[in-house]
ROTIRO-163759 format. One record per residue (C-alpha): residue number from 1; residue in three letters; x, y, z. Coordinates in pm, 1 decimal, m for minus. Example, Ala and Ser with C-alpha at 12.3 -4.5 7.8 and 13.67 -1.06 7.14 Angstrom:
// ROTIRO-163759
(1; 'ALA'; (1230.0; m450.0; 780.0)) (2; 'SER'; (1367.0; m106.0; 714.0)) 
//
This chain:
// ROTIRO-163759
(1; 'UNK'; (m225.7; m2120.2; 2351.6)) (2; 'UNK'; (88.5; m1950.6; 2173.2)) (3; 'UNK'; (158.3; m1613.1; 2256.1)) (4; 'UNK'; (147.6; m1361.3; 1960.9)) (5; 'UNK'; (213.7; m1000.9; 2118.3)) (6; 'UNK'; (31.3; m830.1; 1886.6)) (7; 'UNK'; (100.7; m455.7; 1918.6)) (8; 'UNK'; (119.2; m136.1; 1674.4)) (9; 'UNK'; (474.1; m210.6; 1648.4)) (10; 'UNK'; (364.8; m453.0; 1400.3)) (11; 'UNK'; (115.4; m261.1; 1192.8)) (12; 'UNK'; (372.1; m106.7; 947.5)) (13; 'UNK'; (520.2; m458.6; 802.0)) (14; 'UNK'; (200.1; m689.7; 836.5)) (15; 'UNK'; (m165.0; m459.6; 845.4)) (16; 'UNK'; (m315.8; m608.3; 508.4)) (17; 'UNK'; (m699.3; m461.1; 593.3)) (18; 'UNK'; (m877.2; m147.9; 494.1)) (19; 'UNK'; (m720.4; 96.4; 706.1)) (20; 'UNK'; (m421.5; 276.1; 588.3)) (21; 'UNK'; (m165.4; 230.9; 834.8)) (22; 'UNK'; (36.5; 586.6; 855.3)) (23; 'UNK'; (m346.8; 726.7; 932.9)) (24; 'UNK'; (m326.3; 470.6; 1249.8)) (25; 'UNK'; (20.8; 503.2; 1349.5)) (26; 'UNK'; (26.8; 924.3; 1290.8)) (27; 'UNK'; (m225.0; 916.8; 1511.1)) (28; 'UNK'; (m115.0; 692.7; 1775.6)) (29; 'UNK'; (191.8; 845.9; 1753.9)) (30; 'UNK'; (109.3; 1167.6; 1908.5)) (31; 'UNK'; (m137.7; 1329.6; 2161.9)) (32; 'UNK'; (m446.3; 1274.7; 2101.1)) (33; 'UNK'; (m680.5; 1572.6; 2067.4)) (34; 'UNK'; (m1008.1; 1659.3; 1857.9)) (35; 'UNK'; (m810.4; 1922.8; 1658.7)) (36; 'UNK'; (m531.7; 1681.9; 1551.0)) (37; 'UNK'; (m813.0; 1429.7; 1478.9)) (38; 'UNK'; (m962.1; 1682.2; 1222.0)) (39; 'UNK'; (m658.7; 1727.1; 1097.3)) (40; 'UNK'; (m562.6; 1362.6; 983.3)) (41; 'UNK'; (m906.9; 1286.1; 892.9)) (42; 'UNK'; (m1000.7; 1596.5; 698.0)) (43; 'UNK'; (m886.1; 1417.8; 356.6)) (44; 'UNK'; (m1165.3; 1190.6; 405.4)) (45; 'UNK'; (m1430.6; 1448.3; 581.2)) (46; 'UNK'; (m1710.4; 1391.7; 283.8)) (47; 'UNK'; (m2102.1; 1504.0; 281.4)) (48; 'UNK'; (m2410.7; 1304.4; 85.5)) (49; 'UNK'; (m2656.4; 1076.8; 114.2)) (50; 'UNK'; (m2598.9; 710.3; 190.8)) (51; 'UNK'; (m2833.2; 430.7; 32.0)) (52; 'UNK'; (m2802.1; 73.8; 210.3)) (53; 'UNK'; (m2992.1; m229.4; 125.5)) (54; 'UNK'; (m3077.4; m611.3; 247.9)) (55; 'UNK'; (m3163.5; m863.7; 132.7)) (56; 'UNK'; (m3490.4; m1076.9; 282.0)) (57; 'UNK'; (m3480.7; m1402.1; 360.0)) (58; 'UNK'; (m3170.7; m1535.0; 208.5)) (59; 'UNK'; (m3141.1; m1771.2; 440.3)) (60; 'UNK'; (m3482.5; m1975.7; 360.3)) (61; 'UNK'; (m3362.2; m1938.9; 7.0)) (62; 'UNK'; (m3076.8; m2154.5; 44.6)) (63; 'UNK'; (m3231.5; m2407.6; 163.7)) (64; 'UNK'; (m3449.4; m2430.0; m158.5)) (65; 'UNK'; (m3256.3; m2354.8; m421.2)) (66; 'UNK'; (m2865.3; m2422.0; m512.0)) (67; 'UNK'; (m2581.7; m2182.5; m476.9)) (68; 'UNK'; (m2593.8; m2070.9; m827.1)) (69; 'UNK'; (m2954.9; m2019.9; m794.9)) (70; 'UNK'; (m2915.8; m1835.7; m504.7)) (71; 'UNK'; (m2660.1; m1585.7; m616.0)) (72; 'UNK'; (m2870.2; m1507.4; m953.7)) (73; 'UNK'; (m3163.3; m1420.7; m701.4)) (74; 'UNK'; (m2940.8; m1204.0; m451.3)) (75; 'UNK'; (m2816.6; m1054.3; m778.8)) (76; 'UNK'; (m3104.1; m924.0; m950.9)) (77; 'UNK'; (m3202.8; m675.0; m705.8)) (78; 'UNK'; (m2872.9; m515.4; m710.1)) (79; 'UNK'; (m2839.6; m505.6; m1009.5)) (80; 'UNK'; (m3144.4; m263.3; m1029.0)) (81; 'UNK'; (m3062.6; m37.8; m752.3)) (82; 'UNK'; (m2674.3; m35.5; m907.5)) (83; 'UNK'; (m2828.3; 72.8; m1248.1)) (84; 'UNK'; (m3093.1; 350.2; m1094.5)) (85; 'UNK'; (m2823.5; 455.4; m832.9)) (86; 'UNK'; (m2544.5; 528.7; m1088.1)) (87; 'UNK'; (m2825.3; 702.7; m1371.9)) (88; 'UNK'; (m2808.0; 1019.4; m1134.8)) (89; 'UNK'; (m2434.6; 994.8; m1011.5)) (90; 'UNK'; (m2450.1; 769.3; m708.1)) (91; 'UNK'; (m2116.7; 605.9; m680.8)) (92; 'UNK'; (m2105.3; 187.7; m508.3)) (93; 'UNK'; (m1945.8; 109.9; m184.1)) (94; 'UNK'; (m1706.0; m170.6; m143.3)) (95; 'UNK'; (m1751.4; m523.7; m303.9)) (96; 'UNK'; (m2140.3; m571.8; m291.8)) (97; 'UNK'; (m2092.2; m930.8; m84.4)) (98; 'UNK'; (m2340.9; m1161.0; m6.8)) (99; 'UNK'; (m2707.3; m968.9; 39.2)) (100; 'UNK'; (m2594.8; m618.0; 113.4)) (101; 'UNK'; (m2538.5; m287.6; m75.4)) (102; 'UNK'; (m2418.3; 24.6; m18.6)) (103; 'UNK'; (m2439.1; 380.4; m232.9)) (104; 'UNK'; (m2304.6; 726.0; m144.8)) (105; 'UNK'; (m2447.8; 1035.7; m329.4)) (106; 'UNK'; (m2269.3; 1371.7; m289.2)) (107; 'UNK'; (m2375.2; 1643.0; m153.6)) (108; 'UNK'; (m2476.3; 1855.3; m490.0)) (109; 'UNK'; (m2743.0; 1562.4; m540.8)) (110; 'UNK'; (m3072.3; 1614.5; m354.1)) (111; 'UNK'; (m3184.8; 1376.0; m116.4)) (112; 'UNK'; (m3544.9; 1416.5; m269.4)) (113; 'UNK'; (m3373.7; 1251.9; m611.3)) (114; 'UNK'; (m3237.5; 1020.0; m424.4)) (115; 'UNK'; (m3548.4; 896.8; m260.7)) (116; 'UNK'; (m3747.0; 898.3; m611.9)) (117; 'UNK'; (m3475.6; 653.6; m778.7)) (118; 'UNK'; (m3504.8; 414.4; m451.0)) (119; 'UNK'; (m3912.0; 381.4; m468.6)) (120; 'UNK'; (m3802.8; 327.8; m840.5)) (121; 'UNK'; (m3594.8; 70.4; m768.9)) (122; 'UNK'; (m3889.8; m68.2; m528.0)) (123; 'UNK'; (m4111.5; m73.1; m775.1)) (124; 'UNK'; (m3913.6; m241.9; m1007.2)) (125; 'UNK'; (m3782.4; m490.9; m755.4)) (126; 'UNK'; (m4127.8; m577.6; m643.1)) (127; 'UNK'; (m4171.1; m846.8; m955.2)) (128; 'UNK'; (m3842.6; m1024.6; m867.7)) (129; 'UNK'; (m3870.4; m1297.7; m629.2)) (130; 'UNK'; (m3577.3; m1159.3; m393.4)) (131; 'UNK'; (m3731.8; m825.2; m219.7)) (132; 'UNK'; (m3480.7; m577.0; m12.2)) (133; 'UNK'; (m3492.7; m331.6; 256.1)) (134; 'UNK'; (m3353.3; 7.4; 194.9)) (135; 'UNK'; (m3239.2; 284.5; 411.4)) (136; 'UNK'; (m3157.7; 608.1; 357.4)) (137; 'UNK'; (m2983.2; 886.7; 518.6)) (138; 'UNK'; (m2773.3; 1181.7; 483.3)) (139; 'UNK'; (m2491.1; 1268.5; 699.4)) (140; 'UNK'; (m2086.9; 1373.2; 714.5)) (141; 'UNK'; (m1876.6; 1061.5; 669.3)) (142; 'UNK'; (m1563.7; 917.6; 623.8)) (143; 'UNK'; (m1431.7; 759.9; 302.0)) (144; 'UNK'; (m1168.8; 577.3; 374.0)) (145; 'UNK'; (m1055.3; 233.0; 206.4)) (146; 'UNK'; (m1321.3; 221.5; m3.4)) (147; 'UNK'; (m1581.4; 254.1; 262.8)) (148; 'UNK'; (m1780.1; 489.9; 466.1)) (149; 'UNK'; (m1713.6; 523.7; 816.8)) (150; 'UNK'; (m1873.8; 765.1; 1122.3)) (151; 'UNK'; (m2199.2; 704.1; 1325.4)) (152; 'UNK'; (m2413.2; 801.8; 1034.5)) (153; 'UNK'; (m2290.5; 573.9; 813.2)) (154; 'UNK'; (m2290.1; 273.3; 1091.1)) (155; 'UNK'; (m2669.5; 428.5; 1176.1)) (156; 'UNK'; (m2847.4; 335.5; 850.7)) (157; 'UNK'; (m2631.7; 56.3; 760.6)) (158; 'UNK'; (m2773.2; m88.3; 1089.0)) (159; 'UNK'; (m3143.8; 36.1; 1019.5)) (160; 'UNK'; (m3125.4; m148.5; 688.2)) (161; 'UNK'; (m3027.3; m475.5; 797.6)) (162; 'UNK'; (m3224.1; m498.9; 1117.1)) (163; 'UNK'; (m3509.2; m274.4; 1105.5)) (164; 'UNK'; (m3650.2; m318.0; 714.6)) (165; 'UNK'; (m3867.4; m558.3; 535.6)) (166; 'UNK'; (m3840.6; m631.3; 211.8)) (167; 'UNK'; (m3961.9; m356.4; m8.9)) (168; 'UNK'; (m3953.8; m72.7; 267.9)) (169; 'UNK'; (m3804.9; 248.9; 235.9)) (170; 'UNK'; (m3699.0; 361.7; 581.8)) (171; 'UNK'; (m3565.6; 735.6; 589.4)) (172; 'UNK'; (m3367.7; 893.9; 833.2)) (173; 'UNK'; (m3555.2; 1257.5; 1014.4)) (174; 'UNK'; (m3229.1; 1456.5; 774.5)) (175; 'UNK'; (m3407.2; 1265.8; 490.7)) (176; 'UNK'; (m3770.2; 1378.7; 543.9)) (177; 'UNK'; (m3709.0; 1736.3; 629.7)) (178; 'UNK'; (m3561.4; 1762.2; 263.9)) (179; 'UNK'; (m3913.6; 1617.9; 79.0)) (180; 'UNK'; (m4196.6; 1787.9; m20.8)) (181; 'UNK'; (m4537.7; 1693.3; m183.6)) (182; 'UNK'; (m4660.3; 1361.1; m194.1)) (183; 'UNK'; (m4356.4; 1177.7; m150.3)) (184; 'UNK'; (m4341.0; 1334.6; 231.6)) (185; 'UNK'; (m4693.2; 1285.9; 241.7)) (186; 'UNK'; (m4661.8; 899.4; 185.2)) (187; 'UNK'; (m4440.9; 911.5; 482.4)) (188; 'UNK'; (m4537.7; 708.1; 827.0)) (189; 'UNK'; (m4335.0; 759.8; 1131.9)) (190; 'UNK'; (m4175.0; 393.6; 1277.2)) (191; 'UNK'; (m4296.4; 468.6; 1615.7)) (192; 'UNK'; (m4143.5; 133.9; 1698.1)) (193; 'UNK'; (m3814.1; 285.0; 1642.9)) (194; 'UNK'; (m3850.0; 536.3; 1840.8)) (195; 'UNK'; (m3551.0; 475.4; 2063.2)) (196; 'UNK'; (m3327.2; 434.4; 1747.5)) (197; 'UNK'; (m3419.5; 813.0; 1647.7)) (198; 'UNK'; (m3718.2; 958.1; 1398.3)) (199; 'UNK'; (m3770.7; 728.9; 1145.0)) (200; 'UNK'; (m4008.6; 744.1; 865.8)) (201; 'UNK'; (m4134.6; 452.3; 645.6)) (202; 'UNK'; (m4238.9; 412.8; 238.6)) (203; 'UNK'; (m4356.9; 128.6; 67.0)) (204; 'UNK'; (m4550.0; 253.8; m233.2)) (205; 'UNK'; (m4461.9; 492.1; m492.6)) (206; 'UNK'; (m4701.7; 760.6; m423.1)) (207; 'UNK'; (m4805.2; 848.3; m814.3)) (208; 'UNK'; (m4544.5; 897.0; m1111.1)) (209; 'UNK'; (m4168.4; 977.2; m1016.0)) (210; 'UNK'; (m3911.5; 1174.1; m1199.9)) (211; 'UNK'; (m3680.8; 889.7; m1186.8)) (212; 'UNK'; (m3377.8; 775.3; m1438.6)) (213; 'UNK'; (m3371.2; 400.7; m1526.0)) (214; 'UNK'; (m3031.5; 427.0; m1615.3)) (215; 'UNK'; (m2823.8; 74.5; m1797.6)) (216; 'UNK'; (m2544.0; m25.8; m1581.5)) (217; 'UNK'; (m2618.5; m325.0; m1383.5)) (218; 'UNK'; (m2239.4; m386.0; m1313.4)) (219; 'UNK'; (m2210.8; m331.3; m950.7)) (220; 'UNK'; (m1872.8; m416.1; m768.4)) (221; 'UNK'; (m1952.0; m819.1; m764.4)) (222; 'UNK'; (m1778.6; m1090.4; m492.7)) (223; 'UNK'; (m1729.9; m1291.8; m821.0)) (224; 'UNK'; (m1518.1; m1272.5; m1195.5)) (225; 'UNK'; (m1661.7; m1104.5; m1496.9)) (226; 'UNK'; (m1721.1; m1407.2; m1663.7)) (227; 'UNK'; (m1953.8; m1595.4; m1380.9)) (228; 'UNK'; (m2131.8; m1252.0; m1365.3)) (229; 'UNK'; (m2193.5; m1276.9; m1739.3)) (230; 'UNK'; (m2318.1; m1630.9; m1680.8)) (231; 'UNK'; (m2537.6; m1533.9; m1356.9)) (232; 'UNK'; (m2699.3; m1249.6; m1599.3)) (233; 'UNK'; (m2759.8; m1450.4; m1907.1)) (234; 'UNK'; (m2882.7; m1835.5; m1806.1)) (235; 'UNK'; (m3217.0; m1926.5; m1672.3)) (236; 'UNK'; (m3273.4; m2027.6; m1311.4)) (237; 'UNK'; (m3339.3; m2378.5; m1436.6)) (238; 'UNK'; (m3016.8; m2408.2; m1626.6)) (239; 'UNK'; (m2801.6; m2261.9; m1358.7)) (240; 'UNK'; (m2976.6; m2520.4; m1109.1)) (241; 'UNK'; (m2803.0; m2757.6; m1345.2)) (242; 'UNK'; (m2435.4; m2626.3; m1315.5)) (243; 'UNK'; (m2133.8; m2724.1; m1078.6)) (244; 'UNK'; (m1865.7; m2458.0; m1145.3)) (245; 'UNK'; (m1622.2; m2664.0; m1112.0)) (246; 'UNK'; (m1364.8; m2412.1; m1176.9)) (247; 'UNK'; (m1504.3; m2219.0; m862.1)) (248; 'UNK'; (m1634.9; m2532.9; m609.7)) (249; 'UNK'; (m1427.7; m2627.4; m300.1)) (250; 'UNK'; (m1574.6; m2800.9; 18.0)) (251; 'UNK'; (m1412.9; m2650.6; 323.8)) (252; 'UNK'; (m1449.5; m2603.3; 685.1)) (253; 'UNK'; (m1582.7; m2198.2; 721.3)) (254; 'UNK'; (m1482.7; m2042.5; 1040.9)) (255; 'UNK'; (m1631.5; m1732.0; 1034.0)) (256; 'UNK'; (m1547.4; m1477.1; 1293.5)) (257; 'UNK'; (m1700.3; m1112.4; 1395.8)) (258; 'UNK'; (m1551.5; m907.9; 1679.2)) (259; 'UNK'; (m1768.5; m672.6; 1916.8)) (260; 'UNK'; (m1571.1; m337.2; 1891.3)) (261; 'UNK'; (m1526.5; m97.3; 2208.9)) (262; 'UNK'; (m1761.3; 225.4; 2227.2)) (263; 'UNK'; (m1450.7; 568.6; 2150.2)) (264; 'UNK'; (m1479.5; 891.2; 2158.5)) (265; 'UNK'; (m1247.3; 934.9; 1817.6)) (266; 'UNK'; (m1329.8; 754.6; 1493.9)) (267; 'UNK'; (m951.4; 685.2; 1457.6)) (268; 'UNK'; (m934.9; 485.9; 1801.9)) (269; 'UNK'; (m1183.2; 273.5; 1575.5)) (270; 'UNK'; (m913.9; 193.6; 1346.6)) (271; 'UNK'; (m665.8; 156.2; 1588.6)) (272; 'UNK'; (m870.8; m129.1; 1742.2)) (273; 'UNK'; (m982.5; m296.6; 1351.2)) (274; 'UNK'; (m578.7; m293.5; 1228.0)) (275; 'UNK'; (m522.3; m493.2; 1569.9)) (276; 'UNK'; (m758.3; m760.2; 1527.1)) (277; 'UNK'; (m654.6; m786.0; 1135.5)) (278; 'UNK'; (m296.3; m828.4; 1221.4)) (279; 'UNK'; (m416.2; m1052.0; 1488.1)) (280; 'UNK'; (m624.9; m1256.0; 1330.0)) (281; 'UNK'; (m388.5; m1286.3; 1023.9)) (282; 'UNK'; (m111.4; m1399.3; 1229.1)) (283; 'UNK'; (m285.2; m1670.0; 1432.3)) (284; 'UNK'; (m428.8; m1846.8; 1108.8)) (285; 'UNK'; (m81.9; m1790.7; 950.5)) (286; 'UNK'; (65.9; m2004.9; 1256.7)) (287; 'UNK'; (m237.4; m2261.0; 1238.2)) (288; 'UNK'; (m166.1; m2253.0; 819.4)) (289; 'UNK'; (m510.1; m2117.8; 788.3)) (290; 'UNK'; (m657.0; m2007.1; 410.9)) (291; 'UNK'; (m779.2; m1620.3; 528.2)) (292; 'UNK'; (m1021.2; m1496.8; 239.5)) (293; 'UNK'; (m1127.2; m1211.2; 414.0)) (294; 'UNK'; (m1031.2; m974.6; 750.0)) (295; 'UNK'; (m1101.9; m611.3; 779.1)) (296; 'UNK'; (m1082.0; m564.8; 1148.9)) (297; 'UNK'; (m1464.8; m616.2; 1182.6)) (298; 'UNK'; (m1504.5; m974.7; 1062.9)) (299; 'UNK'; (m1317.5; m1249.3; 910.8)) (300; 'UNK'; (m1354.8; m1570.9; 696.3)) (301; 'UNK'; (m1092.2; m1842.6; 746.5)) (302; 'UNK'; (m1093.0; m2154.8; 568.9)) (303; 'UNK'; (m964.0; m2498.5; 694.3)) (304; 'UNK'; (m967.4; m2867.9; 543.1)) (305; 'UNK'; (m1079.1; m3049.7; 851.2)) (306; 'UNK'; (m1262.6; m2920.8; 1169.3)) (307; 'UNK'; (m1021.5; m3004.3; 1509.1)) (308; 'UNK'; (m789.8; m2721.9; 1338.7)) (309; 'UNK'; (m1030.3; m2463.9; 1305.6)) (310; 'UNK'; (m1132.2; m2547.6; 1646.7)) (311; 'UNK'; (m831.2; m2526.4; 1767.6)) (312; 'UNK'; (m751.6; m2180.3; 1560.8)) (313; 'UNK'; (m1122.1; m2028.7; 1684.5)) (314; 'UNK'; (m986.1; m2058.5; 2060.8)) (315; 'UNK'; (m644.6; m1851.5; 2010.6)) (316; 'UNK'; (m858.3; m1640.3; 1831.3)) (317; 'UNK'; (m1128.6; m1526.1; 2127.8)) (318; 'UNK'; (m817.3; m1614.5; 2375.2)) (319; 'UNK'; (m599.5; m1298.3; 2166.3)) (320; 'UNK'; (m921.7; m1079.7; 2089.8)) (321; 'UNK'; (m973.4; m1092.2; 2493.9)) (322; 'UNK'; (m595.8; m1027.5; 2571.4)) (323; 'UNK'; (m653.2; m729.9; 2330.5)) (324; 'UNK'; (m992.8; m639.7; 2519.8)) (325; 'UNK'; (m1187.5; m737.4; 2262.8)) (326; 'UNK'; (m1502.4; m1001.5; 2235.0)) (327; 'UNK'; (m1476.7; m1252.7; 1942.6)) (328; 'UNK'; (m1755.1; m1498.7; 1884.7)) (329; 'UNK'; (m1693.6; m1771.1; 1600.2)) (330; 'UNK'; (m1910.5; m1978.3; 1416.2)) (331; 'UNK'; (m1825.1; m2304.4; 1228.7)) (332; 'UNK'; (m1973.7; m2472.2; 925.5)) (333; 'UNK'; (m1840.9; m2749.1; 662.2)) (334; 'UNK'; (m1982.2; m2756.0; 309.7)) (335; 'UNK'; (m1912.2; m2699.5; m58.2)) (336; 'UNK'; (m1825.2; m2320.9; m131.6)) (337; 'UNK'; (m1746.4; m2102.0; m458.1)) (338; 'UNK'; (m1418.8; m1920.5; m396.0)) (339; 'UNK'; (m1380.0; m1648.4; m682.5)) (340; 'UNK'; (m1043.9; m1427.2; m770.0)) (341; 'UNK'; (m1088.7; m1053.9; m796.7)) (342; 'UNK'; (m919.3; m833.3; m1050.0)) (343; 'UNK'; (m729.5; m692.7; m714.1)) (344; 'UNK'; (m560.6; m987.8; m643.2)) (345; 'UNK'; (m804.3; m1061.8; m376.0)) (346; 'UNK'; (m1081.4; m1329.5; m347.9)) (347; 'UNK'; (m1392.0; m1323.8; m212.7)) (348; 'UNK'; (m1635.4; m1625.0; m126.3)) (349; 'UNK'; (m1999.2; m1737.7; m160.2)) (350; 'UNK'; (m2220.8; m2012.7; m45.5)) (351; 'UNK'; (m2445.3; m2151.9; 220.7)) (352; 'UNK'; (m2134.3; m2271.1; 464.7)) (353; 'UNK'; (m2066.2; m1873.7; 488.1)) (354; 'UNK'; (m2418.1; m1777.9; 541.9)) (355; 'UNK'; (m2455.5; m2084.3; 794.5)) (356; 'UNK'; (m2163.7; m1998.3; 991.5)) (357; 'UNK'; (m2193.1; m1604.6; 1025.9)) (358; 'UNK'; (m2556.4; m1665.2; 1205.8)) (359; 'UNK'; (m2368.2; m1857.9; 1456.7)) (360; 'UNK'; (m2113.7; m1581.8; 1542.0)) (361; 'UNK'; (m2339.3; m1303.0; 1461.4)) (362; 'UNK'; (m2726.3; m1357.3; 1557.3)) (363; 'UNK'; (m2700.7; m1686.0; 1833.1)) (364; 'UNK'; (m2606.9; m1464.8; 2122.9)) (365; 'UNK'; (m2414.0; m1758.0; 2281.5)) (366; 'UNK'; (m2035.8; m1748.7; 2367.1)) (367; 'UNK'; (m1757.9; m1952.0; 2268.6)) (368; 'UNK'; (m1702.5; m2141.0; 2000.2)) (369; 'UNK'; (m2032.1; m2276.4; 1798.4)) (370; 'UNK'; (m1973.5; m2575.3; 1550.3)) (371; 'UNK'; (m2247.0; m2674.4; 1321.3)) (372; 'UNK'; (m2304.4; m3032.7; 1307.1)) (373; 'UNK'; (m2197.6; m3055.0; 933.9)) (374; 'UNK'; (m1820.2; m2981.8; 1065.0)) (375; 'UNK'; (m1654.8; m3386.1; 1162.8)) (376; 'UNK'; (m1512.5; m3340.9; 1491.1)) (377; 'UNK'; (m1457.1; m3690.3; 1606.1)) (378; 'UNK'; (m1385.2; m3734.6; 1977.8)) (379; 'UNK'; (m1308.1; m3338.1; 1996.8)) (380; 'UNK'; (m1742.7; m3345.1; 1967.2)) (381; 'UNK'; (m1781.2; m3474.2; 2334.1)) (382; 'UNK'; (m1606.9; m3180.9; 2477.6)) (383; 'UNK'; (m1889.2; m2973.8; 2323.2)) (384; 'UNK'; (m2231.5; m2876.1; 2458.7)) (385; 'UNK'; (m2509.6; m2958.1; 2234.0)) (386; 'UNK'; (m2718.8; m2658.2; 2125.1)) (387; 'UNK'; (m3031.9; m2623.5; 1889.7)) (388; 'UNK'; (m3092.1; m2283.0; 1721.0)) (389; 'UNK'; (m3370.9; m2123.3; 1524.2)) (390; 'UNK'; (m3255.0; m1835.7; 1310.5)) (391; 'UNK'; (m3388.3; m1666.5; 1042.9)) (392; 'UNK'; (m3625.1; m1937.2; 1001.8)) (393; 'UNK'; (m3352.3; m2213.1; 951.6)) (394; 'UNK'; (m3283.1; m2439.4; 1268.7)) (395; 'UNK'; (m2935.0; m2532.1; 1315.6)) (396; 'UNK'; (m2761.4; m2843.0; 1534.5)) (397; 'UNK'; (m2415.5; m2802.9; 1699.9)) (398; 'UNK'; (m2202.3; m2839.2; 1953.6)) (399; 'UNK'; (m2084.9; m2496.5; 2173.7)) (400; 'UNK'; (m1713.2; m2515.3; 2273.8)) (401; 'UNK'; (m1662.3; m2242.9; 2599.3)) (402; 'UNK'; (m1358.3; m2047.2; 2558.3)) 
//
């Protein structure tokens, strides 16, 4: 493996994530105390409610319907709670990727309107064939990069894609101490989350709501204006017709999430996500690696053939350890829509991605896991066979130790 000495020496000339880099270096720079802590984060110190969704069973419906398909399903949903979420002055977090969504409401609106547009939303959702889970909670966070950061906003992000079915409201105890009337009535306590705090569920809208429809379906898409437009306006039939061409590549997917270290100090947080960008940026940049996307938290790196993204997925959990850090990778090959964003950046859709980030996110097994769609030829013996069920979809590989 090639040594890359990644340090915070490098930040200022090569950190290309989410994190400004004077906010990591300033404080890295100095002692480290709560008081100077407040102090460089107090720009970004915000209070509201946060609304995040997810998406059920995505992956059963990629095996049934094609990538187009697909994305016009995913879409629909969020394209409601965009348009009810913005009617009252809810403003969208970050690019709304793959099957999850993210709101923040300031403080002036009331978490009891806030509530009433999401059983709205529910309701409306329920005749669409792609449900969601939603959870809500409000809290002091961190806006920073164009996303929300802080234990609140990690808490319900986490409740919504791991403790909701598809159309549950789950609200936090800060959210149920602020309704009244029937709404709070309709309530039922999770008891089964009992160790993740007091949490209440909704699934019906108890009686009429004083909600706002609102007309903007527009959230922040993964994808152009124009393929939006054609998403919105062409049957399911017709769009199970159409290649893309413009947008279609088949690649290798090597998609990689890193377990971050427990801190005291939100900003020892970004320390650790501008060293794994910079790290993982520079070891696909010496392995001439396509990087679509690396925040610190995850990444998506693209290769033509598998025995290089092998071979790049090693360095990779070698240089996460050396930083004290625990990567796990998962590999897929397949066709793929890659699709330029007004910012200069891309972003990327299709079932290689959603394939590949079970393997490094939900298989709990170490090392490097390679789908058996990736051609490995005699690099496959080295490789322990494994057989998976997740999410319903079973998946056939070979597991590389690192």
């Amino acid at each position: 493996m090639a040594t890359y000495n990644i340090s915070l020496a490098d930040l200022r000339q090569d950190i290309a994530g989410v994190i400004p880099a004077e906010l990591v270096l300033s404080w890295n720079g100095q002692d480290k105390t709560s008081v100077r802590h407040d102090q460089l984060l107090a720009p970004f110190r915000t209070h509201g409610t946060i609304v995040s969704a997810d998406s059920a069973g995505l992956s059963r419906l990629t095996q049934r319907y094609t990538l187009a398909q697909v994305m016009k399903l995913v879409s629909e949903p969020k394209e409601v709670l965009h348009s009810y979420g913005t009617a009252i002055g809810g403003e969208a977090i970050g690019i709304w990727a793959a099957d999850n969504s993210q709101m923040f409401f300031p403080e002036a609106i009331a978490p009891s309107r806030v509530v009433a547009q999401m059983l709205a939303v529910q309701a409306r959702v329920k005749a669409l064939q792609v449900q969601i889970g939603i959870g809500i909670h409000t809290c002091e966070c961190f806006k920073v990069g164009g996303g929300l950061f802080g234990e609140g906003a990690d808490f319900i992000e986490a409740i919504a894609e791991d403790e909701t079915s598809g159309g549950e409201i789950v609200l936090s105890k800060a959210i149920h101490e602020r309704l009244s009337g029937p709404v709070r009535d309709a309530a039922r306590v999770r008891g089964d989350l009992e160790k993740k705090g007091s949490l209440w569920s909704i699934t019906d809208s108890p009686g009429s709501l004083d909600a706002v429809e609102g007309n903007n379906p527009h959230y922040p898409t993964p994808f152009d204006a124009a393929f939006f437009q054609r998403l919105r306006s062409a049957s399911l039939a017709e769009l199970g017709k159409e290649e893309f061409p413009e947008y279609r590549t088949t690649r290798t997917v090597v998609f990689v999430k890193v377990a971050h270290r427990p801190h005291e100090f939100l900003l020892d947080s970004f320390t650790d996500m501008s060293l794994i960008d910079l790290a993982i940026r520079r070891i696909a940049s010496s392995h001439g690696a396509d990087v679509v996307k690396s925040n610190g938290t995850l990444a998506i790196v693209l290769f033509p053939e598998g025995r290089q993204a092998v071979a790049f997925a090693r360095d990779i959990i070698e240089e996460n350890r050396a930083l004290g850090f625990n990567a796990h990778v998962g590999l897929t090959h397949g066709e793929v829509y890659l699709f330029p964003l007004a910012n200069g950046e891309r972003e990327i859709a299709g079932n290689p991605v959603n394939i590949a980030s079970k393997l490094a996110e939900d298989s709990g097994l170490e090392g490097v896991l390679v789908e058996d769609s990736v051609a490995l030829g005699d690099v496959s013996r080295k490789g322990e066979p494994f057989r998976l069920n997740l999410s319903k979809v079973e998946l056939i590989g070979r597991r590389f130790p690192v």
